[in-house]
N, C-alpha and C positions, 0 to 999 in steps of 0.2 A: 253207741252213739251213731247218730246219723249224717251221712255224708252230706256236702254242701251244696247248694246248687253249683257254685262255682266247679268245684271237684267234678261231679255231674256236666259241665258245661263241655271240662277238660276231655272228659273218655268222649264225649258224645264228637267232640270236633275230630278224635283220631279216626272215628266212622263217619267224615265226611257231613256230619250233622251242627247245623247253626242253632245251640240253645236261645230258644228264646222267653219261657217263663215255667215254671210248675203251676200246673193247675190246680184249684184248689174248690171250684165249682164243682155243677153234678157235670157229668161228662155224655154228651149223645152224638152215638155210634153214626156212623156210614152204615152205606149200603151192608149187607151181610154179604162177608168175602167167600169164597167157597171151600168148602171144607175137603178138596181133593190135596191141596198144597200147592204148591208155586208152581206158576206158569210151566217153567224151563223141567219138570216131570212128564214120562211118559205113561205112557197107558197104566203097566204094570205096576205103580207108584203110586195107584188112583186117581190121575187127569185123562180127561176125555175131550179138552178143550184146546189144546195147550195148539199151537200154529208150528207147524212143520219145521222154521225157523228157529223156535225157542228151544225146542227140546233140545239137551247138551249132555254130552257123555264126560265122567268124571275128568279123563283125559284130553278132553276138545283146548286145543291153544284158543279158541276162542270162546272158552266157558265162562269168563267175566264178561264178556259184550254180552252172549247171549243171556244170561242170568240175567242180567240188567235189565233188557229187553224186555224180556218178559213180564219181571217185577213192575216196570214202567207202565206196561201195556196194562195189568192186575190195578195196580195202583189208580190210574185214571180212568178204568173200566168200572171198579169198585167205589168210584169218590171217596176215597184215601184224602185227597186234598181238598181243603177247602180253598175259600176265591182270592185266597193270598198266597197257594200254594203250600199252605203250611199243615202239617200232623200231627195227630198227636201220638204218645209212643211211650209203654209203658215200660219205666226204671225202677230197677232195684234200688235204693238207698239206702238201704241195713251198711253198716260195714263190714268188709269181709271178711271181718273174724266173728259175725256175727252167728247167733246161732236161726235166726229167724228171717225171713224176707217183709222189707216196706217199701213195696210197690205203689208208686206216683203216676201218678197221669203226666205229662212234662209237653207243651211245645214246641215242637223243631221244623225245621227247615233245610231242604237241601243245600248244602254249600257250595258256591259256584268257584268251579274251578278256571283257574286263569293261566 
Protein backbone atom coordinates (compact mmCIF):
# COMPACT_ATOMS: atom_id res chain seq x y z
CA UNK A 1 0.00 0.00 0.00
CA UNK A 2 1.01 3.29 -0.66
CA UNK A 3 1.71 6.18 1.63
CA UNK A 4 -0.53 9.37 1.63
CA UNK A 5 0.16 12.48 0.66
CA UNK A 6 -0.55 13.65 3.99
CA UNK A 7 2.00 11.01 5.50
CA UNK A 8 4.53 12.39 2.77
CA UNK A 9 3.58 16.02 3.79
CA UNK A 10 4.48 14.87 7.52
CA UNK A 11 8.33 13.46 6.85
CA UNK A 12 8.84 16.27 4.31
CA UNK A 13 8.07 19.22 6.99
CA UNK A 14 10.65 17.33 9.55
CA UNK A 15 13.24 18.39 6.57
CA UNK A 16 12.15 21.74 6.65
CA UNK A 17 10.16 21.14 3.48
CA UNK A 18 6.48 22.93 2.74
CA UNK A 19 4.41 20.04 0.88
CA UNK A 20 2.48 21.49 -1.52
CA UNK A 21 1.05 18.90 -4.19
CA UNK A 22 2.19 15.50 -6.13
CA UNK A 23 2.67 15.86 -9.47
CA UNK A 24 1.02 14.00 -11.69
CA UNK A 25 1.90 15.77 -15.32
CA UNK A 26 5.01 15.17 -17.46
CA UNK A 27 7.66 16.65 -15.43
CA UNK A 28 10.50 19.23 -17.24
CA UNK A 29 13.77 19.37 -15.77
CA UNK A 30 16.06 22.57 -15.00
CA UNK A 31 19.17 23.40 -16.11
CA UNK A 32 21.47 19.99 -15.93
CA UNK A 33 23.01 20.16 -12.31
CA UNK A 34 26.63 19.04 -12.55
CA UNK A 35 27.62 15.73 -12.03
CA UNK A 36 30.81 16.42 -9.63
CA UNK A 37 28.27 16.52 -6.45
CA UNK A 38 27.54 19.36 -4.12
CA UNK A 39 29.13 22.41 -3.96
CA UNK A 40 30.69 22.07 -0.06
CA UNK A 41 33.28 18.87 -2.05
CA UNK A 42 36.73 19.35 -2.76
CA UNK A 43 38.80 18.64 -5.52
CA UNK A 44 39.57 15.02 -4.47
CA UNK A 45 35.66 14.30 -4.44
CA UNK A 46 35.30 15.45 -7.99
CA UNK A 47 34.45 19.39 -7.65
CA UNK A 48 36.52 21.85 -9.50
CA UNK A 49 34.19 24.61 -8.86
CA UNK A 50 33.28 24.60 -5.48
CA UNK A 51 34.39 28.61 -3.70
CA UNK A 52 37.06 28.42 -1.07
CA UNK A 53 34.20 29.20 1.48
CA UNK A 54 32.01 26.11 0.80
CA UNK A 55 34.36 23.45 0.94
CA UNK A 56 33.81 21.93 4.64
CA UNK A 57 35.69 19.21 6.48
CA UNK A 58 33.43 16.53 8.21
CA UNK A 59 34.33 18.00 11.56
CA UNK A 60 34.08 22.00 10.62
CA UNK A 61 31.47 23.40 13.74
CA UNK A 62 30.37 25.22 10.77
CA UNK A 63 29.60 22.40 8.40
CA UNK A 64 25.69 23.01 8.40
CA UNK A 65 26.18 26.82 7.24
CA UNK A 66 28.67 25.96 5.04
CA UNK A 67 26.63 22.89 3.35
CA UNK A 68 23.86 25.13 2.99
CA UNK A 69 25.80 27.69 1.43
CA UNK A 70 26.67 26.05 -1.07
CA UNK A 71 23.61 23.86 -1.85
CA UNK A 72 21.83 27.58 -1.93
CA UNK A 73 24.44 28.97 -4.29
CA UNK A 74 23.90 25.10 -6.65
CA UNK A 75 20.30 25.53 -6.27
CA UNK A 76 19.92 29.23 -7.73
CA UNK A 77 22.93 28.62 -10.12
CA UNK A 78 21.17 25.52 -11.50
CA UNK A 79 17.35 27.13 -11.62
CA UNK A 80 16.27 24.43 -9.05
CA UNK A 81 13.48 27.00 -8.42
CA UNK A 82 11.05 28.17 -10.22
CA UNK A 83 9.51 31.96 -9.93
CA UNK A 84 7.64 30.99 -6.94
CA UNK A 85 10.61 29.55 -5.36
CA UNK A 86 9.27 26.16 -5.41
CA UNK A 87 10.86 22.34 -6.53
CA UNK A 88 10.33 19.72 -7.25
CA UNK A 89 11.73 16.48 -5.45
CA UNK A 90 11.46 13.08 -5.96
CA UNK A 91 9.72 10.68 -3.09
CA UNK A 92 9.50 7.38 -2.24
CA UNK A 93 5.92 6.32 -1.48
CA UNK A 94 6.07 2.41 -1.39
CA UNK A 95 5.69 1.67 2.25
CA UNK A 96 8.42 0.72 4.15
CA UNK A 97 7.83 -2.78 4.47
CA UNK A 98 7.53 -2.60 0.84
CA UNK A 99 9.51 -4.65 -1.28
CA UNK A 100 9.68 -2.20 -4.29
CA UNK A 101 10.15 1.75 -4.80
CA UNK A 102 6.99 4.35 -6.16
CA UNK A 103 8.89 7.27 -6.78
CA UNK A 104 6.55 10.67 -7.39
CA UNK A 105 7.52 13.75 -8.51
CA UNK A 106 5.93 16.05 -5.31
CA UNK A 107 6.11 20.06 -4.98
CA UNK A 108 7.82 21.67 -2.21
CA UNK A 109 8.90 24.62 -0.86
CA UNK A 110 11.23 25.84 1.55
CA UNK A 111 9.96 26.39 4.99
CA UNK A 112 10.52 29.67 6.60
CA UNK A 113 11.85 29.62 9.71
CA UNK A 114 10.51 32.13 12.28
Amino acid sequence: MSQTDAAIATDLALAGLEFIERITTEVHFPLPAPDQGPASCRVEHGRFDSAPDEIVDVNDPDMPAKVNAGWWRMANEFELFDERREFLLGVNYSDPDAVGDEYRWVRVRLRRVS
